[in-house]
C-alpha positions in Angstrom: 124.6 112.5 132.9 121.2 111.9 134.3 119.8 115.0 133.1 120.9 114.1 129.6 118.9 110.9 129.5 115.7 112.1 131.1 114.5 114.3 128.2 114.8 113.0 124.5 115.8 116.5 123.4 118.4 116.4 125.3 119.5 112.7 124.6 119.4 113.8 120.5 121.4 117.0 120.9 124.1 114.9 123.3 123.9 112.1 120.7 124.3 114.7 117.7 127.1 116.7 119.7 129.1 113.4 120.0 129.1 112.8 116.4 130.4 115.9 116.1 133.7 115.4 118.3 134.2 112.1 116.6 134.2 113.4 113.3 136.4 115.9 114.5 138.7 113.6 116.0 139.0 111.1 113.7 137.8 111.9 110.1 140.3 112.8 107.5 137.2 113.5 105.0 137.3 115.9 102.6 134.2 118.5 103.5 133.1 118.3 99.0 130.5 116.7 97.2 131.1 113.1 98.5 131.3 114.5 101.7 128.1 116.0 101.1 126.5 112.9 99.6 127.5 110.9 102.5 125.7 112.9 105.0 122.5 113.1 103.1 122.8 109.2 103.0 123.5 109.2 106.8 120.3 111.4 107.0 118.5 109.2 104.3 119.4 105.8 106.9 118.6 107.9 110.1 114.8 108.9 108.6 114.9 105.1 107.1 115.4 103.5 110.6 112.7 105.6 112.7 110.1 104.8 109.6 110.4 101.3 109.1 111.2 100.8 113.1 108.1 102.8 113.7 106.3 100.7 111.0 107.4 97.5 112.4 106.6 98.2 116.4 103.0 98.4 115.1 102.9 95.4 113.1 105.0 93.2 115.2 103.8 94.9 118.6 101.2 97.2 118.8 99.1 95.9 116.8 99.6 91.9 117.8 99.2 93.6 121.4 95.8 95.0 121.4 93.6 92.2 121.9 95.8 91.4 124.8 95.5 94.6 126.9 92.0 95.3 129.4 89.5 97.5 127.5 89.7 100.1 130.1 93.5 100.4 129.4 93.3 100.8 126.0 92.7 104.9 125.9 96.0 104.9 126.8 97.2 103.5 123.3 94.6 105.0 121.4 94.8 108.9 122.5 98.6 109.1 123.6 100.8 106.2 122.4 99.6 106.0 118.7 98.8 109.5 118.4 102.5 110.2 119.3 104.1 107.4 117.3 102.0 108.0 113.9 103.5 111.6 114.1 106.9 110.1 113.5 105.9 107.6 111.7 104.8 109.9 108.9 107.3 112.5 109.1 109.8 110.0 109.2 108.3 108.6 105.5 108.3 112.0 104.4 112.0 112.6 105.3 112.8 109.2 104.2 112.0 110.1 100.6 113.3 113.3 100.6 116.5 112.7 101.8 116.4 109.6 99.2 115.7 111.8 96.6 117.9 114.3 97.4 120.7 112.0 97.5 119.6 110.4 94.3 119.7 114.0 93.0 123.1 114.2 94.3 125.1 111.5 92.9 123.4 111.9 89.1 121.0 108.9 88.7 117.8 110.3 90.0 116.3 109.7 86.5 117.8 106.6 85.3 116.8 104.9 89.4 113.0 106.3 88.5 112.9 104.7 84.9 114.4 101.9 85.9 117.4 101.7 83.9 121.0 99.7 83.9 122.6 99.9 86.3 120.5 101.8 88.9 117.0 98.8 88.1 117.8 97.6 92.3 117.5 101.3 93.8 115.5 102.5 91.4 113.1 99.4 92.6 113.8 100.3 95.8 113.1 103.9 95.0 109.4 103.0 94.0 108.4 100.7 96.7 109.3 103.4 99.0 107.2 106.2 97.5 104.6 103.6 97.2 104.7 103.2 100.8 104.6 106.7 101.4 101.9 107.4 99.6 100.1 104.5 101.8 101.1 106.3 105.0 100.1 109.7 104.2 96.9 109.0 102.1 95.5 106.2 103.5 97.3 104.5 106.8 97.2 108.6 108.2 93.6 109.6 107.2 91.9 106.5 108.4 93.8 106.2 111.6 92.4 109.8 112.5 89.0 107.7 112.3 89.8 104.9 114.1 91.4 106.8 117.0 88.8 109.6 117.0 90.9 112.0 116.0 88.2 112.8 113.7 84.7 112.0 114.1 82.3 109.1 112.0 80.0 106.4 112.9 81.0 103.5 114.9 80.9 101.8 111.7 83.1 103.9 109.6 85.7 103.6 112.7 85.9 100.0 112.1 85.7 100.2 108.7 88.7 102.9 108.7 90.5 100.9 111.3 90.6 97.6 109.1 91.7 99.4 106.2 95.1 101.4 108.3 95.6 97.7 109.5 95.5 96.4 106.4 97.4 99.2 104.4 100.1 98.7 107.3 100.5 94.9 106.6 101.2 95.9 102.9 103.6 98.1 103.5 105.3 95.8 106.1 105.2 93.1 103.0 106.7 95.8 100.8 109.5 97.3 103.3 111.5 93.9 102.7 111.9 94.1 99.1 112.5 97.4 99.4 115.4 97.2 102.3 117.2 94.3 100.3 116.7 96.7 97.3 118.6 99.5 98.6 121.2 97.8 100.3 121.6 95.5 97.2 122.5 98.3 94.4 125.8 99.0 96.3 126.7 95.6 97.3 125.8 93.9 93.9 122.4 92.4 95.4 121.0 91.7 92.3 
C-alpha cells in the first residue's frame, strides 16, 4: 500500500481503478446516453474541483503567504511550487470548459444556456462566468505570471507590473468563481 501513495501516478491510477470495481459492484446503470452524460459531468466536477481548488490555494494561501516567508526561501515558491501548480491550474480551466461544454452539448441546451434563455438563464450564467474566467487564466493570469516568476524575461519593472496585474486578475476571478459555483449547482436544484 505504501508504494501506492508515494507516487501521485500511482495514487490516480489506484483511485481510478477503485471506481472501477465499485461501479462494477454496485451500479445497475444503463451504459446509454445518460450514462454517458453523467460521466462527462463527473469529468466536468473532477476538472471543476482541481481549477477552483487550485484557484483558491493561491488566493486564500499562497498568495496571503508570501510576505510571510524569508526572502531567501522564496525561490522555492517562485521556480518549483507555482510553476507546477499554474500548470494545473490552467489545464484544469481548459478541461473545465470543455467538459462543460461537452456535456452542455450532450443533453441539448448548449445554445439556449449561451443565449441565456428559459429555463437554462442559471447555467447558462454559470456557463459565461466560467469562460470568462478562462479567458482570464490563459490570457492574462498565465502570460503575466511567466513575467513575474521569470519564466520569461522583462525589466524589474514590468515584473511588478505583470505580477500586480496576475494578482489582481486572480482576485477577480475568485469574486467570480462564487456566482458561478451557486450558478451551476442552482439550475438543477431550482437555485434561482
Amino acid at each position: 500500500m505504501g508504494a501506492i501513495f508515494q507516487s501521485l501516478g500511482r495514487t490516480v491510477a489506484a483511485g481510478v481503478v477503485l471506481l472501477i470495481i465499485l461501479i462494477l459492484l454496485v451500479s445497475t446503470a444503463k451504459y446509454d446516453h445518460a450514462w454517458g452524460a453523467f460521466v462527462m459531468r463527473w469529468l466536468h466536477v473532477m476538472s471543476g474541483v482541481m481549477w477552483i481548488g487550485l484557484l483558491w490555494y493561491f488566493n486564500f494561501v499562497q498568495i496571503p503567504s508570501m510576505p510571510k516567508i524569508p526572502d531567501e526561501q522564496k525561490p522555492a515558491i517562485g521556480k518549483v511550487i507555482a510553476p507546477t501548480a499554474l500548470f494545473w491550474f490552467r489545464w484544469a480551466a481548459l478541461a473545465t470548459v470543455i467538459t462543460g461544454l461537452l456535456l452542455a452539448w450532450m443533453n441539448g441546451y448548449i445554445v439556449q444556456a449561451l443565449a441565456l434563455q428559459r429555463p437554462f438563464t442559471p447555467i447558462g450564467i454559470g456557463m459565461w462566468l466560467g469562460l470568462i474566467m478562462a479567458f482570464n487564466v490563459w490570457f492574462i493570469i498565465w502570460p503575466n505570471q511567466k513575467k513575474a516568476l521569470g519564466i520569461v524575461t522583462v525589466t524589474p519593472e514590468e515584473k511588478t507590473k505583470a505580477a500586480r496585474l496576475a494578482m489582481l486578475t486572480s482576485r477577480a476571478n475568485t469574486m467570480l468563481s462564487i456566482p458561478m459555483l451557486f450558478c451551476m449547482v442552482a439550475q438543477q436544484n431550482a437555485g434561482l
